[in-house]
C-alpha positions in Angstrom: 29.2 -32.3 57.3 27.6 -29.5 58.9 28.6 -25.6 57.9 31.0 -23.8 58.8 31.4 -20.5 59.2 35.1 -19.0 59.3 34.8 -15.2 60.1 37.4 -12.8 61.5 39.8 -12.6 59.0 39.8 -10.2 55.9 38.7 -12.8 52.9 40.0 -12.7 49.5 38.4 -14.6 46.9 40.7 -14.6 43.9 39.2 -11.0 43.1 38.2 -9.0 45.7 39.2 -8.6 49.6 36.2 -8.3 51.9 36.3 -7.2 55.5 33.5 -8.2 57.9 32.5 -11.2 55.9 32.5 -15.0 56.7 33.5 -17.5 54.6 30.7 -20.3 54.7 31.9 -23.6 53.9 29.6 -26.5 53.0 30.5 -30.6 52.4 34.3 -29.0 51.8 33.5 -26.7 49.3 32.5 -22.8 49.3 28.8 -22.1 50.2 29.0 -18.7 50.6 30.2 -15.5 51.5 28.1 -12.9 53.4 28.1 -10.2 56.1 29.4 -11.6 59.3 25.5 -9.9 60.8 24.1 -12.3 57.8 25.2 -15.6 59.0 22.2 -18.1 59.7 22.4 -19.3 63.0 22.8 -23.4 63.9 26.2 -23.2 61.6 29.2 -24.0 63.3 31.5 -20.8 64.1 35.0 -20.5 63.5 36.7 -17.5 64.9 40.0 -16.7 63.3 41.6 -13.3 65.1 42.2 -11.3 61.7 44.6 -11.7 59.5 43.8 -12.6 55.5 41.9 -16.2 54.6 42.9 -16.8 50.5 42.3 -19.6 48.2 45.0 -22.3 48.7 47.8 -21.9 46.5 48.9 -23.9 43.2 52.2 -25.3 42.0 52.6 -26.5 38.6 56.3 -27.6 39.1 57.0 -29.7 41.9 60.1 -32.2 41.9 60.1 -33.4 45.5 59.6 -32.4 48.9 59.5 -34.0 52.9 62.6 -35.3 51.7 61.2 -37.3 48.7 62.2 -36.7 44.7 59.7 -38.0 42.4 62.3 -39.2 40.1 63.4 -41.9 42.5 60.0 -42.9 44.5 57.5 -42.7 41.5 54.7 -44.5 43.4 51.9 -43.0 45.2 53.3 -43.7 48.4 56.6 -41.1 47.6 53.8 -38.5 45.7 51.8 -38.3 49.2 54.6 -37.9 50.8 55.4 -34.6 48.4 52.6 -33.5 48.4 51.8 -33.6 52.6 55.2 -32.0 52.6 53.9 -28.8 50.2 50.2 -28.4 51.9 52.5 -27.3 55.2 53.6 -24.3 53.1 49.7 -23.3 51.5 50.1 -25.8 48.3 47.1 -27.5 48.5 47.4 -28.3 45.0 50.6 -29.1 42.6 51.8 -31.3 39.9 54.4 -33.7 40.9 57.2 -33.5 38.5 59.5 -36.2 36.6 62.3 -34.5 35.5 64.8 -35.6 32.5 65.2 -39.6 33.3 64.6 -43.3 31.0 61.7 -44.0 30.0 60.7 -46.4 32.3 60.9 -44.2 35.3 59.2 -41.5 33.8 56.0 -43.6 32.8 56.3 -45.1 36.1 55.5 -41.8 37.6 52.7 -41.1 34.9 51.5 -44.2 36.1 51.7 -43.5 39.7 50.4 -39.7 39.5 47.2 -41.5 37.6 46.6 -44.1 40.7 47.2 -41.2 43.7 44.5 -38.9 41.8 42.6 -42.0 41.7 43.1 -42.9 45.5 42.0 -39.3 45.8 45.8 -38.6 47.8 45.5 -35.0 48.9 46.8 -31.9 46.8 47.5 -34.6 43.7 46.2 -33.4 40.6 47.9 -34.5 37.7 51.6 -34.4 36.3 54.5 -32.5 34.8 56.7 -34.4 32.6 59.9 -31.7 32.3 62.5 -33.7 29.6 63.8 -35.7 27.9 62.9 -33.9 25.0 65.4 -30.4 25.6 68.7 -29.3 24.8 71.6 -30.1 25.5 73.1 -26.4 25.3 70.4 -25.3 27.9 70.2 -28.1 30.2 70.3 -26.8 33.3 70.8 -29.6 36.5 69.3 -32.3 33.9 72.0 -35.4 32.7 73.0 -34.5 28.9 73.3 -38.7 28.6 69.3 -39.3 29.2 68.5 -35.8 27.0 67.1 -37.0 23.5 64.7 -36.0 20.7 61.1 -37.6 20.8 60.4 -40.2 18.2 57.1 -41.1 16.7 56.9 -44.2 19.1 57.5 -41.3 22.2 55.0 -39.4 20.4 52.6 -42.3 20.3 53.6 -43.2 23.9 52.8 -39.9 25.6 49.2 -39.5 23.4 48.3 -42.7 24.6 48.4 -41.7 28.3 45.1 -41.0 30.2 47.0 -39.0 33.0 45.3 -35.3 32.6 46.2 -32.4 33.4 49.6 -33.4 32.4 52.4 -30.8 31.2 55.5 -31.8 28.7 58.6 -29.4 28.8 60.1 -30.0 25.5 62.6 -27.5 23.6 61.9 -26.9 20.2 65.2 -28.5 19.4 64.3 -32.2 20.3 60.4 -31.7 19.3 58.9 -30.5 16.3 55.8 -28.3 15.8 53.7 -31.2 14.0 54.8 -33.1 17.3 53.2 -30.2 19.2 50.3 -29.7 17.5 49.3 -33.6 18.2 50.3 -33.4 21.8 48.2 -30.2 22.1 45.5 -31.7 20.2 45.6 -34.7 22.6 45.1 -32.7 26.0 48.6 -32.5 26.5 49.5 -28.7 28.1 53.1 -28.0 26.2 55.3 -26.0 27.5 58.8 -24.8 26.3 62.1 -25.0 28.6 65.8 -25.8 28.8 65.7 -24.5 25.0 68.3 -22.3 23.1 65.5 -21.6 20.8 65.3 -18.4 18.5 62.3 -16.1 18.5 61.1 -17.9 15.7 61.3 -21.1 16.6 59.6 -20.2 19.9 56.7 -18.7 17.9 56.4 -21.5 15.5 56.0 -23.4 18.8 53.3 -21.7 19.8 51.1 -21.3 16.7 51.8 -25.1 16.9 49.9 -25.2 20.3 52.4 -25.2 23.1 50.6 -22.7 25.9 53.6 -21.7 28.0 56.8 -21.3 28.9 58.5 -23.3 32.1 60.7 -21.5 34.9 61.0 -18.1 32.8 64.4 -16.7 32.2 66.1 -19.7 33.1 67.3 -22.4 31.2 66.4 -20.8 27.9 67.7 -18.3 25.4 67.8 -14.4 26.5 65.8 -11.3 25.1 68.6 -9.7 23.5 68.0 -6.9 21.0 68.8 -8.2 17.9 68.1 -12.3 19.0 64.8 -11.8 21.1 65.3 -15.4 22.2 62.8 -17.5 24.3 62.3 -14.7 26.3 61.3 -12.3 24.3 58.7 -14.5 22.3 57.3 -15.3 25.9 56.9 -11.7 27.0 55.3 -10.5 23.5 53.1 -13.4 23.3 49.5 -12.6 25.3 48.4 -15.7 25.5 51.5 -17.6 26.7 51.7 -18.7 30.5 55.3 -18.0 32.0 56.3 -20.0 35.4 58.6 -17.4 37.3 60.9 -18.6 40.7 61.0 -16.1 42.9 63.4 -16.9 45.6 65.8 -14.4 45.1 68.4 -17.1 43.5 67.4 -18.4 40.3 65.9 -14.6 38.9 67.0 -10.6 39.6 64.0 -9.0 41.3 64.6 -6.5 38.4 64.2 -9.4 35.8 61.1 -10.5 37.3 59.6 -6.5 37.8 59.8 -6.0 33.6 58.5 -9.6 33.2 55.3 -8.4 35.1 55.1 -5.4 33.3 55.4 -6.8 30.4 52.8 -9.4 31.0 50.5 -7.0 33.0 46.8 -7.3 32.4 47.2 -10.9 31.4 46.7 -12.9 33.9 49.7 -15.2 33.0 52.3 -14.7 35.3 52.4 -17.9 38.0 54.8 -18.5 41.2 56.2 -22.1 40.6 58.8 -23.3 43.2 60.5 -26.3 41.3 61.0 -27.5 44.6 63.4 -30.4 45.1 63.3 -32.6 48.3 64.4 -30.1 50.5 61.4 -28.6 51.6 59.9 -29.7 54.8 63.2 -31.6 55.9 66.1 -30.6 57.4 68.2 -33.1 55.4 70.0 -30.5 53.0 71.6 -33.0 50.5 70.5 -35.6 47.7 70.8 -37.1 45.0 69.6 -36.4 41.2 70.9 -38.4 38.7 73.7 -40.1 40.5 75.3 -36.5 41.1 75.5 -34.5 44.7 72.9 -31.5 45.5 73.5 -29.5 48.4 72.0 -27.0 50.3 73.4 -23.7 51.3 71.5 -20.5 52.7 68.2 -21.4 51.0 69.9 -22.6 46.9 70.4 -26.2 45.6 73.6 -26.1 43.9 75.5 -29.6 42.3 79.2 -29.3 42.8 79.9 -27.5 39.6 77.9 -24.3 40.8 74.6 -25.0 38.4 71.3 -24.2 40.1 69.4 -27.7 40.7 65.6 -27.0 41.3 64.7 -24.5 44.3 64.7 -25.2 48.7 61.2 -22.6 47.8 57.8 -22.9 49.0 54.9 -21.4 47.7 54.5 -19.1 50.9 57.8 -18.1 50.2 57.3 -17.3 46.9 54.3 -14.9 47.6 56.3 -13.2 50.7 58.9 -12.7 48.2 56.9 -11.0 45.3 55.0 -8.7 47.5 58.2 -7.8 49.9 60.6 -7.5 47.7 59.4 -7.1 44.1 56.7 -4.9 45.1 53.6 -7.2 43.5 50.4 -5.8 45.4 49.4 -8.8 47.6 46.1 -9.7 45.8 47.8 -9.8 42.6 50.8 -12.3 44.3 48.1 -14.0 45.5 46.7 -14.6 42.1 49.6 -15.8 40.6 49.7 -18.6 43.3 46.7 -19.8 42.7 44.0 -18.2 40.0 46.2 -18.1 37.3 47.9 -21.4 37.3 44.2 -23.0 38.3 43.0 -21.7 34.9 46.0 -22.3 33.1 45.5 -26.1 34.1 41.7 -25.8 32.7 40.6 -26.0 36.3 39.3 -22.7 37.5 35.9 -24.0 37.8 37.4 -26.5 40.4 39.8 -24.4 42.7 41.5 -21.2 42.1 39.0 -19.1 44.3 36.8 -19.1 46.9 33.4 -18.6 44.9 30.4 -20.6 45.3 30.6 -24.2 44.2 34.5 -24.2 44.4 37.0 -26.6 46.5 37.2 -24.9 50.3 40.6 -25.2 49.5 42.3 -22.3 51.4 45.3 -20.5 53.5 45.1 -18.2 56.7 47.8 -15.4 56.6 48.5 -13.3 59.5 49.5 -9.5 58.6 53.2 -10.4 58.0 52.4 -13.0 55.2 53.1 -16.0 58.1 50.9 -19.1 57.2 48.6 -20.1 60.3 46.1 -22.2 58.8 45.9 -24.5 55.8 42.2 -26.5 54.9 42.0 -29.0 51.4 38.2 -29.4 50.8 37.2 -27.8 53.9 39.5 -30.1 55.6 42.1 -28.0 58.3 45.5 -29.4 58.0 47.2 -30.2 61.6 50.2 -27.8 61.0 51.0 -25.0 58.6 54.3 -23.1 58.0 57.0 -24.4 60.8 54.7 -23.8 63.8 51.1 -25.3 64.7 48.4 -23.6 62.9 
């Protein structure tokens, strides 16, 4: 493939925003970046009329999406589907996500995740396994009947699987620290959620390796001021990774303002959608778990009023922490896609766009409105609702 030169547009490239650049692409990843006036000729020019060209974003919590839920097409047919769906909205990376189910259909989704990254299917790059190790107290839209503790034969089970990066939500109710320090030890990322767990129990967690904590504030026990809770070990914790949903539904922009602060500096703040079918259809009802899930102005309710999973997009998600939370757009920006890269061990593979790295990026106009998408260099034939 011959290379490409994208120029026009403001670039940012995980770190710094340059004006009068291009963005050189060659064989789908980043060649380099250099003054528009340096740009050898015989490349081939592509003229984008301003607006802000960013690496592509990441999702590490993706149930389902162009009407598909991983839970109930676990084969790599219903995971392209998802993750086509997400790349519309600037995901052109995510975890697919088996949520609290028997074990048969979540290994059938390990098992499918391994052969899409191994058919190479788009945006696929390894799994989140969220349950059945939680609480019942704190179980969110998951079915108490399928919640359970892990056993040395689930241990075993999950150790034995080659699928990598993989993330396990487990509370520290139905999973104990040895458990965690063998998962961990395995290449296993653990991460605590749907947990009523103390402050100590959450730090014994993660002395025991577990690295972060999934869909922050929700789910979990509170920071109060006597029982600091999940929370408050998250926030005090430097080196623990907090997924946030920011669609103005399942967190208070205030909650998610002293969050940041308190994490500032860290890098460890990410946008996650838990995105549920939803997205990318105009279908706004399914099934999870033989119960009802409906959608109403944008939230994914079951008939009782609980929150199931997010109608959010990772576009939305940086719109939303830069309009209404106030995040400085290269730092939203971030948290969609450098931090959650390198808290996947993969920041030497996407993240950015820096020399050697996936050309894996998004074209903003000046309102935040996605008009381009490219995976590996490659331009996607429609971004956001419109044509890109």
């Amino acid at each position: 493939m011959a290379i490409t030169a994208y120029r026009g547009a403001d670039i940012f490239d995980g770190q710094v925003r340059r004006s009068g650049h291009a963005l050189l692409v060659d064989e789908g990843r980043v060649w380099k970046i250099l003054p528009q006036t340096d740009v050898p000729g015989g490349v081939e020019l592509v003229d984008l009329p301003g607006g802000l060209l960013a690496p592509g974003f990441i999702d590490v919590q993706v149930n389902g999406g162009g009407g598909v839920l991983l839970n109930d097409q676990p084969t790599v047919a219903g995971i392209r589907a998802i993750c086509e769906a997400h790349a519309r909205f600037g995901s052109t990376a995510l975890m697919p996500t088996v949520i609290t189910d028997r074990p048969e259909t979540t290994f059938a989704a390990i098992e499918a995740v391994g052969a899409a990254m191994a058919e190479g299917v788009a945006g696929c790059i390894g799994i989140h396994v969220e349950g059945p190790f939680l609480s019942t107290a704190r179980k969110g839209a998951h079915d108490p009947a399928l919640i359970r503790t892990m056993s040395d034969d689930d241990l075993a089970r999950f150790v034995a699987t080659t699928v990598r990066p993989m993330i396990l939500t487990v509370a520290t109710e139905s999973v104990t620290p040895q458990q965690i320090s063998v998962l961990a030890a395995n290449g296993i990322t653990v991460s605590i959620g749907h947990s009523d767990a103390t402050f100590e129990d959450a730090k014994r967690a993660f002395d025991a390796g577990a690295r972060g904590v999934t869909h922050l504030f929700n789910a979990m026990s509170q920071l109060g001021h006597r029982s600091p809770g999940l929370v408050g070990a998250a926030l005090q914790t430097d080196d623990i990774w907090c997924g946030i949903i920011a669609d103005g539904y399942h967190v208070h922009p205030a909650a998610i303002d002293v969050a940041l602060r308190a994490k500032r500096g860290q890098g460890t703040m990410m946008a996650i959608t838990d995105a549920m079918p939803t997205v990318g259809v105009d279908e706004g009802v399914f099934e999870l778990n033989g119960r009802t899930v409906r959608r109403s102005n944008g939230r994914l309710t079951l008939d009782d009023g609980t929150l199931a999973g997010s109608d959010l997009t990772m576009i939305g998600a940086v719109q939303y922490l830069v309009g209404t939370i106030g995040v400085p757009l290269e730092e939203a920006l971030r948290m969609a896609s450098l931090y959650p890269a390198t808290f996947l061990g993969l920041q030497g593979e996407r993240g950015a766009l820096t020399e050697g790295l996936r050309a894996d990026m998004v074209w903003m106009d000046t309102a935040l409105n996605l008009r381009g998408v490219w995976i590996g260099g490659r331009k996607l034939p429609r971004a956001g609702q419109e044509d890109a």
